[in-house]
MDAnalysis code that builds the backbone (N, CA, C; Angstrom):
import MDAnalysis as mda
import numpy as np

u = mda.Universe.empty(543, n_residues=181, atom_resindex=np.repeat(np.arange(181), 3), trajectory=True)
u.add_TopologyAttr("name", ["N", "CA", "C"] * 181)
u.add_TopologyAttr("resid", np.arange(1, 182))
u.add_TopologyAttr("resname", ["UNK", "UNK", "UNK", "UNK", "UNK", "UNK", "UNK", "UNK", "UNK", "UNK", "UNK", "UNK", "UNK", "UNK", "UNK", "UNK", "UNK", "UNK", "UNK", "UNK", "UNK", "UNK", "UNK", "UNK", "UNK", "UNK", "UNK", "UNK", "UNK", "UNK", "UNK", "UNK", "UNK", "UNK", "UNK", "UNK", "UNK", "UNK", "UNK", "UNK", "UNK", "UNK", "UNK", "UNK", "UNK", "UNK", "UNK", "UNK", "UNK", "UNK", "UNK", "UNK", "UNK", "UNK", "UNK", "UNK", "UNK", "UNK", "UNK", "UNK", "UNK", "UNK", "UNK", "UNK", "UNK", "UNK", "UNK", "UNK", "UNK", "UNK", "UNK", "UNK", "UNK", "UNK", "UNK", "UNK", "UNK", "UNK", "UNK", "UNK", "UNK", "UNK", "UNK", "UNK", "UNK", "UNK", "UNK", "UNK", "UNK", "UNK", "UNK", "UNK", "UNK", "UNK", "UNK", "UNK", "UNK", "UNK", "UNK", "UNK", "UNK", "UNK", "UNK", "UNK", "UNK", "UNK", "UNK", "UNK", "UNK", "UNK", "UNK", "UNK", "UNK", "UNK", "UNK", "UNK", "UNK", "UNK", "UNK", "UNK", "UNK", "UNK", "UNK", "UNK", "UNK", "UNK", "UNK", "UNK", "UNK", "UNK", "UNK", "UNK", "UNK", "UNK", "UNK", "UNK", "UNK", "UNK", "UNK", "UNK", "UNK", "UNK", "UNK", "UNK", "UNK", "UNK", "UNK", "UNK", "UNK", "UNK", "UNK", "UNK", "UNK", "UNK", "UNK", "UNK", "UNK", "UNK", "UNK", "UNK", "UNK", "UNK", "UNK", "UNK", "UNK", "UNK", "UNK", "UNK", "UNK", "UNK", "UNK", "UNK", "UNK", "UNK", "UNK", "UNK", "UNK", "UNK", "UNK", "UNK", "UNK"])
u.atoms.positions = np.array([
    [39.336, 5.336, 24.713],
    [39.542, 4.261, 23.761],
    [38.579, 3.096, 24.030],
    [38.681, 2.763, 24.941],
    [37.557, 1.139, 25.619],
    [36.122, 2.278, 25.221],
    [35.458, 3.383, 25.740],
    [34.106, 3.808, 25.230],
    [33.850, 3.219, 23.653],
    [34.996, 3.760, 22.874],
    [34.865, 3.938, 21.199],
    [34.818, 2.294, 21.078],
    [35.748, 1.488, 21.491],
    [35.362, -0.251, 21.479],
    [34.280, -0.545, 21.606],
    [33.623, 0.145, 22.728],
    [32.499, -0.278, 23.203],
    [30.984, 0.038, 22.510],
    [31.207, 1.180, 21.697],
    [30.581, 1.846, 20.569],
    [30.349, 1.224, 19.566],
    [31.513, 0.871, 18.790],
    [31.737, 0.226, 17.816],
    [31.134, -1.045, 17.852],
    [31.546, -1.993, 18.950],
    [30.618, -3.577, 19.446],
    [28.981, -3.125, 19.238],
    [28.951, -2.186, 19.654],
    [27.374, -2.263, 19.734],
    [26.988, -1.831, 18.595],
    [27.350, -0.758, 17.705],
    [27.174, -0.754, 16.256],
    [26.898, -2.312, 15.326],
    [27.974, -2.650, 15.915],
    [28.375, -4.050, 15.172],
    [27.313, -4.892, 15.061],
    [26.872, -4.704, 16.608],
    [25.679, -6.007, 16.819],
    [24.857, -5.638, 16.232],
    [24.400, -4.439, 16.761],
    [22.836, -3.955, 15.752],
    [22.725, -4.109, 14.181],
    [23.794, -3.731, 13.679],
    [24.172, -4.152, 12.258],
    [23.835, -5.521, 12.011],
    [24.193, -6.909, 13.050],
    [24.069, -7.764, 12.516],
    [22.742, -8.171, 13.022],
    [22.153, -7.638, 14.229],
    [20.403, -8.172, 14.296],
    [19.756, -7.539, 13.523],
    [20.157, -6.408, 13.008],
    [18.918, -5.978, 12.598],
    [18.615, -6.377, 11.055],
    [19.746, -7.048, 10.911],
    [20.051, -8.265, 9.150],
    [20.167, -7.052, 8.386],
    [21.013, -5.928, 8.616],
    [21.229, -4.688, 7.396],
    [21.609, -5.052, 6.133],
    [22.404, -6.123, 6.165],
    [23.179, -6.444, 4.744],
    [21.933, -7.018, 3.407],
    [20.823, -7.616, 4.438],
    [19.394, -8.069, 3.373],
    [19.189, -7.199, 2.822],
    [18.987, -6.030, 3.173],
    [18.417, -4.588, 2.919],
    [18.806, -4.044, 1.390],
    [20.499, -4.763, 1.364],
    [21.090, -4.406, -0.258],
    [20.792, -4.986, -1.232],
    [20.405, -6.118, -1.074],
    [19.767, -6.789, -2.064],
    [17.828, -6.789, -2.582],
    [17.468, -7.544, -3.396],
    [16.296, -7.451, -3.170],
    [15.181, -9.025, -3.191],
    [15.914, -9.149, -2.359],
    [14.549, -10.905, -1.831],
    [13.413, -10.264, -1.365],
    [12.228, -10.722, -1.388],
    [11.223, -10.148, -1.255],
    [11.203, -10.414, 0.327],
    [11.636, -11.807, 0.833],
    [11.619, -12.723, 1.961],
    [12.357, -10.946, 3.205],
    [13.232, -10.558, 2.299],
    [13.429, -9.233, 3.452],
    [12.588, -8.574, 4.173],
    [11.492, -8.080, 2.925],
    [10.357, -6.884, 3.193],
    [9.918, -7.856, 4.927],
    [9.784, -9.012, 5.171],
    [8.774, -9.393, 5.974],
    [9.902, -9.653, 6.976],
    [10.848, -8.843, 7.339],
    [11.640, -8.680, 8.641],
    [11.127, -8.321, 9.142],
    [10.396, -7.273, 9.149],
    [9.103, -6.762, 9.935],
    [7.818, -7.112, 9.925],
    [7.258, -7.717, 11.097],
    [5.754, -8.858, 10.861],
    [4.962, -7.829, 10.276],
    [4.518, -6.253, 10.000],
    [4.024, -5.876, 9.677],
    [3.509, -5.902, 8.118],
    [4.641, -6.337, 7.961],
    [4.825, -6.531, 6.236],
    [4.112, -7.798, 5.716],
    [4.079, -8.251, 6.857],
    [3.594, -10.249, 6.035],
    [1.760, -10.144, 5.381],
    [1.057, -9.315, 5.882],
    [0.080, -8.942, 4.093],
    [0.361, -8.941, 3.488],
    [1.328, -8.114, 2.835],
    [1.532, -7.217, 1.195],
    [2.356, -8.242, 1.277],
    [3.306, -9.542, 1.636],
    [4.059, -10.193, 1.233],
    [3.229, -11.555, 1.036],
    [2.331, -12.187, 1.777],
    [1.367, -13.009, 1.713],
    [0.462, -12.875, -0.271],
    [0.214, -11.431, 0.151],
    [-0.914, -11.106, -0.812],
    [0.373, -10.711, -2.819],
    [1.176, -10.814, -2.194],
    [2.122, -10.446, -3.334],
    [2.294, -12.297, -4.092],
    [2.792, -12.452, -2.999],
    [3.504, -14.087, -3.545],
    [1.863, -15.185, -3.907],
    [1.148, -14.846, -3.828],
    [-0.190, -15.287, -4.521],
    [-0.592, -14.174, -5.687],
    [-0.167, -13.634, -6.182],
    [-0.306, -12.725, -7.197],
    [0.330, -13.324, -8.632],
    [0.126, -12.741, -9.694],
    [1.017, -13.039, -11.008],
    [1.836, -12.444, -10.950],
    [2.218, -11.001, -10.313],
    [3.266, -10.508, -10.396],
    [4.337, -11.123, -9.594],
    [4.356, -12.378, -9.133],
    [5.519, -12.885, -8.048],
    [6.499, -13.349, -9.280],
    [5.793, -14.116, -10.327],
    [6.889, -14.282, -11.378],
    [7.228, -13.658, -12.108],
    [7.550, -12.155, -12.183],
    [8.076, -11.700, -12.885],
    [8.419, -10.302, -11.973],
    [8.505, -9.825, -10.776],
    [8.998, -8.892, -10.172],
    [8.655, -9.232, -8.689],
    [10.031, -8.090, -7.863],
    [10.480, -8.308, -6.706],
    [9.644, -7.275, -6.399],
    [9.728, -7.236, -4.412],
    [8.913, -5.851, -4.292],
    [9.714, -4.619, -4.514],
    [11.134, -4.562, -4.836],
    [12.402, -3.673, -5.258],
    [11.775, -3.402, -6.434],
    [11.325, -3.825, -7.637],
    [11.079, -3.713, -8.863],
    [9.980, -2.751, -8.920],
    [9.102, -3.016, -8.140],
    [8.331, -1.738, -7.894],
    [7.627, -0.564, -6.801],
    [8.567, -0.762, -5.769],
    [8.554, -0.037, -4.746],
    [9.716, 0.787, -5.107],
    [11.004, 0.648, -5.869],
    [11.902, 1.449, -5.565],
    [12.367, 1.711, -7.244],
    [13.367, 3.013, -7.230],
    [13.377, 3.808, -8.409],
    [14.400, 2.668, -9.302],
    [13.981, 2.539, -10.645],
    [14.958, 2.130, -10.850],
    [15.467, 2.766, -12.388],
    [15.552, 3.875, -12.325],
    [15.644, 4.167, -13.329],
    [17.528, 4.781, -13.507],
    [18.492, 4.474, -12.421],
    [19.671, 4.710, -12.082],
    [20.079, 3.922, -10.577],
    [21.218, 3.735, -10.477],
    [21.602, 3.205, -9.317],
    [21.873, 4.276, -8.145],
    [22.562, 5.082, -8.183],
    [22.426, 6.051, -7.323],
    [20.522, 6.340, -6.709],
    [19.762, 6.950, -7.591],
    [18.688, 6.782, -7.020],
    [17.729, 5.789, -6.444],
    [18.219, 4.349, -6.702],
    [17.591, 3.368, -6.298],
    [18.300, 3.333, -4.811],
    [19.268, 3.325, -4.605],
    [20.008, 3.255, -3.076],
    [19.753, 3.928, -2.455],
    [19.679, 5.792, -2.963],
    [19.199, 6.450, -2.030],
    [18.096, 6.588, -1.643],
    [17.253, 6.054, -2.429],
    [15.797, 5.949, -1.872],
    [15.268, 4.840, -1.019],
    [16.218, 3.664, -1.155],
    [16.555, 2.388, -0.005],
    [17.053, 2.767, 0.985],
    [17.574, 3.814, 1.031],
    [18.657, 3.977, 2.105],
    [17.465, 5.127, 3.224],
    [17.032, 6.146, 2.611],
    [16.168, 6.981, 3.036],
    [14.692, 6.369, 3.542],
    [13.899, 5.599, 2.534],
    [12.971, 4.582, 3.332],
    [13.394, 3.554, 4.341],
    [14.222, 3.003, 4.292],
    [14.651, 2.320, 5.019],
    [15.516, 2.818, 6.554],
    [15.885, 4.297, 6.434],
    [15.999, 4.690, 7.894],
    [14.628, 5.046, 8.522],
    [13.735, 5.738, 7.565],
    [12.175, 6.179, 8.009],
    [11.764, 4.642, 8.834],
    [12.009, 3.413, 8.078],
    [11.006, 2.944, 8.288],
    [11.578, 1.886, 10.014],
    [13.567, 2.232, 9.555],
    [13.920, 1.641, 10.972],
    [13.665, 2.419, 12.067],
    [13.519, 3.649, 12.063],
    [12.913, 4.390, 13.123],
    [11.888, 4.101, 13.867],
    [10.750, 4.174, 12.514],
    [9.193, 4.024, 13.227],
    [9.130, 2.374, 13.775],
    [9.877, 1.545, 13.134],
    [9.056, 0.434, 13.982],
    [10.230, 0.397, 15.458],
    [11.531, 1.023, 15.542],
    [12.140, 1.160, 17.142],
    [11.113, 1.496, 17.688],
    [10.946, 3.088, 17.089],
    [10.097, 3.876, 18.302],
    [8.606, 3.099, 18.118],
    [8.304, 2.095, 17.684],
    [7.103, 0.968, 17.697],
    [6.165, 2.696, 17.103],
    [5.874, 3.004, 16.082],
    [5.247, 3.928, 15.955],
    [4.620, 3.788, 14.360],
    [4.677, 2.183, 14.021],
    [4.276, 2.108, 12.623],
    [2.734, 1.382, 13.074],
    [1.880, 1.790, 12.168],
    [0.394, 1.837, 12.163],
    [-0.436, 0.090, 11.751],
    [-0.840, -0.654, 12.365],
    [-1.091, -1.649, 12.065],
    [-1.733, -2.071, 10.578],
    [-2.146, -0.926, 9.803],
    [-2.720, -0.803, 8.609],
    [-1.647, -0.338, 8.164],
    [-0.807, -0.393, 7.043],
    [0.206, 0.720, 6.635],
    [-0.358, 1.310, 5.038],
    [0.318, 2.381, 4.658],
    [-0.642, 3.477, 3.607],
    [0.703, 3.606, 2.625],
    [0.809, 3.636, 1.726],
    [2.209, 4.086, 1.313],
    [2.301, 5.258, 1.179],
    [3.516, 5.923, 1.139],
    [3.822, 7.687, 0.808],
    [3.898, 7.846, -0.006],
    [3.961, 9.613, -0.199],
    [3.387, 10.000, -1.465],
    [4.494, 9.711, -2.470],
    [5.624, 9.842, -1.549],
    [7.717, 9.655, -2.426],
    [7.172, 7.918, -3.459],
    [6.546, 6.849, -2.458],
    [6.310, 5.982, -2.848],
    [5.283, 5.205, -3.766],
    [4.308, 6.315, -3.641],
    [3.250, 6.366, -4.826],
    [4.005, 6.651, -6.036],
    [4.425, 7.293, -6.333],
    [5.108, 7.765, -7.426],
    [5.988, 6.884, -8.095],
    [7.082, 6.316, -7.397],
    [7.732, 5.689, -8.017],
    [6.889, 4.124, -8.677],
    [5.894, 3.725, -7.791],
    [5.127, 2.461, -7.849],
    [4.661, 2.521, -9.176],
    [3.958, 3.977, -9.909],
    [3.096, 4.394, -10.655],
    [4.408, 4.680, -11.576],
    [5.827, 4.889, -11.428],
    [6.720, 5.099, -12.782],
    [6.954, 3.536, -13.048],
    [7.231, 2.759, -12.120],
    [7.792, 1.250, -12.335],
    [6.212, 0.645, -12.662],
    [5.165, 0.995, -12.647],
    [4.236, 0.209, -13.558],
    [4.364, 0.420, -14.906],
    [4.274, 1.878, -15.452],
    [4.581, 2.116, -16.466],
    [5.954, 1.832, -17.514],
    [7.112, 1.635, -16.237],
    [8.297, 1.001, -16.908],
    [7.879, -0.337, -17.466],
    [6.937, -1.166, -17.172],
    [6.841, -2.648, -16.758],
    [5.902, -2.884, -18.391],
    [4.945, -2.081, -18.264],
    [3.690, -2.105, -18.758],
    [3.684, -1.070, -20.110],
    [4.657, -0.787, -20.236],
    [4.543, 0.769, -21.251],
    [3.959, 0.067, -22.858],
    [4.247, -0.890, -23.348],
    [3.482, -1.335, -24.185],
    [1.984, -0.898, -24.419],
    [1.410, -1.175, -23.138],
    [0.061, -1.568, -23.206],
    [-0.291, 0.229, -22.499],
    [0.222, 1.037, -22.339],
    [-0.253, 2.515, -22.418],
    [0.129, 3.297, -23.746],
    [1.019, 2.674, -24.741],
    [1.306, 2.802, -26.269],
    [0.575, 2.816, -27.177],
    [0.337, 1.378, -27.038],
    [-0.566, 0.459, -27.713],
    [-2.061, 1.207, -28.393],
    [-1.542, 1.862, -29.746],
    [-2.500, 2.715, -30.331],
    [-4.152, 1.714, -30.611],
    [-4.273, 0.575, -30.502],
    [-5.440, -0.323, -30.372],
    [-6.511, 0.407, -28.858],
    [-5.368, 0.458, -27.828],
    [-6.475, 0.698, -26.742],
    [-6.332, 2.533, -26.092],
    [-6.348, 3.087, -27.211],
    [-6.224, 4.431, -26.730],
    [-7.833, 4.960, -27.234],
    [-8.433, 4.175, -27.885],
    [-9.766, 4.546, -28.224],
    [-9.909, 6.040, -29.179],
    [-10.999, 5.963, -29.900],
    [-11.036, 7.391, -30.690],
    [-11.202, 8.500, -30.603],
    [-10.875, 8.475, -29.482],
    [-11.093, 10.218, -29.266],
    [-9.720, 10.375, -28.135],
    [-9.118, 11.677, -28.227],
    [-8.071, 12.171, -27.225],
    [-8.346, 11.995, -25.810],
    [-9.565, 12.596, -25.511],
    [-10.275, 12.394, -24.526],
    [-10.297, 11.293, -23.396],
    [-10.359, 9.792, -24.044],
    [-10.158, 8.685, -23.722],
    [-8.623, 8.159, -23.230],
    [-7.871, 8.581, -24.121],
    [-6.641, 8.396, -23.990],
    [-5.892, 9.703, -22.904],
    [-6.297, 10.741, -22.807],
    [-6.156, 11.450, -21.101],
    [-6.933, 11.481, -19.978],
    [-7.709, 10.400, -20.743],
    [-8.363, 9.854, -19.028],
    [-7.553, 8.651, -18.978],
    [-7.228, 7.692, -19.368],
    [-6.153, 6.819, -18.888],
    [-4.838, 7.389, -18.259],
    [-4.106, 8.235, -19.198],
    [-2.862, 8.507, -18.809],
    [-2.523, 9.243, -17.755],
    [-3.744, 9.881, -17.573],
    [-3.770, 11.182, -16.490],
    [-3.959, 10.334, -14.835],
    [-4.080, 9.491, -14.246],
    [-4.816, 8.663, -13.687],
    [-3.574, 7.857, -12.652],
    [-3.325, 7.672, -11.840],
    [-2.811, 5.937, -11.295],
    [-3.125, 5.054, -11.465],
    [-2.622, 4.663, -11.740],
    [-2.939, 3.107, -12.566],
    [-3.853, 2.175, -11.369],
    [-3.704, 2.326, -10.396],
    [-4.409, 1.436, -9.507],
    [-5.481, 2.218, -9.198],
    [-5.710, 3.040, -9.770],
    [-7.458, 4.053, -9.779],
    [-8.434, 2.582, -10.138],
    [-7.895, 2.644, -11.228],
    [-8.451, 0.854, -11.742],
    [-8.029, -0.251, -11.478],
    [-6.952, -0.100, -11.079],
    [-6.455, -1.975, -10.742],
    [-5.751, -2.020, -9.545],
    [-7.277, -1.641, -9.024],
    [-7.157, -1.499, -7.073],
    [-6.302, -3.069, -6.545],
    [-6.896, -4.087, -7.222],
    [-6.127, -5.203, -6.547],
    [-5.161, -5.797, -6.753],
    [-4.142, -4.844, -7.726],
    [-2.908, -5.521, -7.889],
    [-2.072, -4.795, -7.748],
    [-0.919, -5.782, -6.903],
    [-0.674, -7.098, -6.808],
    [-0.986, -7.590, -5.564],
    [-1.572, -6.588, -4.621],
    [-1.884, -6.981, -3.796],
    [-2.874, -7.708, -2.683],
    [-3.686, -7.419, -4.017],
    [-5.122, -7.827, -3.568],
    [-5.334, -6.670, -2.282],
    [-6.662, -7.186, -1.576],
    [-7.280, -6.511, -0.317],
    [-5.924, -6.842, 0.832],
    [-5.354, -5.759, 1.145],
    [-4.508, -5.948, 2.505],
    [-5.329, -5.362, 3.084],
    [-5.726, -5.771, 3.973],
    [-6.112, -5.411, 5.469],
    [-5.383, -5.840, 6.599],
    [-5.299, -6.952, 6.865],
    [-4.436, -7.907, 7.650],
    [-4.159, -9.558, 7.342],
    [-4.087, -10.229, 7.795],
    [-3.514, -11.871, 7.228],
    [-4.939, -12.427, 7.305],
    [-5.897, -11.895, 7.598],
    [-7.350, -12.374, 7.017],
    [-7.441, -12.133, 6.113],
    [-6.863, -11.328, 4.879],
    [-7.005, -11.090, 3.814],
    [-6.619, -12.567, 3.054],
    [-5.583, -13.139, 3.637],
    [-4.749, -14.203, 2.803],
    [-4.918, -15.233, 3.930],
    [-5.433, -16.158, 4.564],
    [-5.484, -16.908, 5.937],
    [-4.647, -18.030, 5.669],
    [-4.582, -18.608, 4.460],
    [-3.849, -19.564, 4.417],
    [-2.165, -19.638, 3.902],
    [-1.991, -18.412, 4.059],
    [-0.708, -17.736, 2.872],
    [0.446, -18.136, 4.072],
    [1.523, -19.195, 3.668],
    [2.569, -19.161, 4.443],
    [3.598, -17.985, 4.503],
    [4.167, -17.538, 4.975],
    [5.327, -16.105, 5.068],
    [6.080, -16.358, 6.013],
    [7.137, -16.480, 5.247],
    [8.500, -16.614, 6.365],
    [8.734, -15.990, 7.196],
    [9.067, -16.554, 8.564],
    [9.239, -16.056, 10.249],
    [10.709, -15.608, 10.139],
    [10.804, -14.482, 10.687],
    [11.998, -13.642, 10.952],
    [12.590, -14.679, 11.884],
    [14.185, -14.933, 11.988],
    [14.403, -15.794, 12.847],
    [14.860, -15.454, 14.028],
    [15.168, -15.995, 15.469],
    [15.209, -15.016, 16.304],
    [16.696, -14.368, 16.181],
    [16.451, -13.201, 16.863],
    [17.484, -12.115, 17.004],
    [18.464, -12.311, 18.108],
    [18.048, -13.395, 19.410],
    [19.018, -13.399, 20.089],
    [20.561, -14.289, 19.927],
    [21.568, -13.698, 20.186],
    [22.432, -14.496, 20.123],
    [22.568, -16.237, 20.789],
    [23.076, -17.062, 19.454],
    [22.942, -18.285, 20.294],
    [23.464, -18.269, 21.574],
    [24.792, -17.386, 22.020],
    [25.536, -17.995, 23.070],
    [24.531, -17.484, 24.114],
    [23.668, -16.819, 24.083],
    [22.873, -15.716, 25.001],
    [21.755, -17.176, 25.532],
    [21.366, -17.359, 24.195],
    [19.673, -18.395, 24.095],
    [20.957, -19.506, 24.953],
    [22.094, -19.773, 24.534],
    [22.540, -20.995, 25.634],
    [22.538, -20.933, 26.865],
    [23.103, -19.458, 27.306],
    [23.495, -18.969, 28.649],
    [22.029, -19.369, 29.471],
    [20.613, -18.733, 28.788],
    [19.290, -18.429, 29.269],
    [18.905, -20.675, 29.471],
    [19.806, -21.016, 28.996],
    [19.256, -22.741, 29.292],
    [18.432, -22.608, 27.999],
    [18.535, -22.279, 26.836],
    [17.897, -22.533, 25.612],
    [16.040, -21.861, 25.315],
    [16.199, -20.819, 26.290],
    [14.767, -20.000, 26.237],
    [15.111, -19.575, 25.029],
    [15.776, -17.543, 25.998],
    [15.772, -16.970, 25.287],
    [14.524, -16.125, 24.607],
    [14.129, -16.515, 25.042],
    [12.317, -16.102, 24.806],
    [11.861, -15.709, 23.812],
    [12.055, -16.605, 22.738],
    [11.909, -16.404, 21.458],
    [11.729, -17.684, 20.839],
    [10.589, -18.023, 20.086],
    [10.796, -19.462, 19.748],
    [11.285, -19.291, 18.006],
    [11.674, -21.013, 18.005],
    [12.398, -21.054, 16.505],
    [11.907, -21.467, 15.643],
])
């Protein structure tokens, strides 16, 4: 019985450092729980697309609720794994699960303007070389512009994860804690 207490406490905690409950919603301010993220969040929130979509809006499915969760729920264990086991790549690439949906939620967003019998041009031809295509074949820099790293954006503020240790802990340590605020 005291093991399963003791189980459970530690469930508990991790649940609450690791801020799981952000995860259900979609603030963009989440994505950058992980410093890895603060490019594509830097390079997003200087974009046009900051006023009018989250990175949920087009990173994840939304074409039903069931599939939008489970695909939050499934990236989001991938991605709590790799940065435990510290095994996420200082450049990050998106997957192929995630190409896809990026390239349906543009077209959800944008479907007008792949309609739009004005720019399909006169011949068939023209119009299955657009459609056939990812959309960022051509519009390499949005919304993100060049990520490479925070030289991409040098002056771009992005909110600091706050620290993870417990206050009573940072009190116990005489207010280290070794983490600044």
């Amino acid at each position: 019985m005291a093991l399963l207490a003791v189980f459970t406490g530690l469930a508990l905690y991790l649940f609450h450092v690791s801020k799981a409950t952000s995860y259900l919603g979609d603030r963009p301010e989440t994505c950058v729980n992980c410093h890895i993220m603060a490019p594509q969040y830097a390079t997003w929130y200087h974009s046009s697309h900051r006023e009018v979509a989250t990175c949920n809006d087009c990173h994840i499915p939304q074409d039903n609720f069931i599939r939008k969760y489970y695909f939050k729920a499934m990236d989001g264990l991938r991605h709590s794994v790799m940065f435990t086991l510290r095994l996420e790549p200082q450049v990050i690439f998106i997957k192929d699960a995630g190409s896809r949906v990026v390239h349906q939620n543009c077209i959800r967003c944008h479907s007008e303007i792949m309609t739009d019998s004005r720019l399909k041009g006169y011949n068939t031809e023209t119009h299955a070389f657009r459609m056939d295509r990812k959309c960022w074949e051509c519009h390499r820099e949005t919304p993100h512009g060049s990520v490479n790293s925070l030289s991409s954006v040098p002056w771009a503020r992005v909110p600091v994860p706050g620290p993870v240790t417990p206050d009573w802990l940072r009190e116990l340590m005489g207010g280290q804690g070794g983490e600044q605020r």
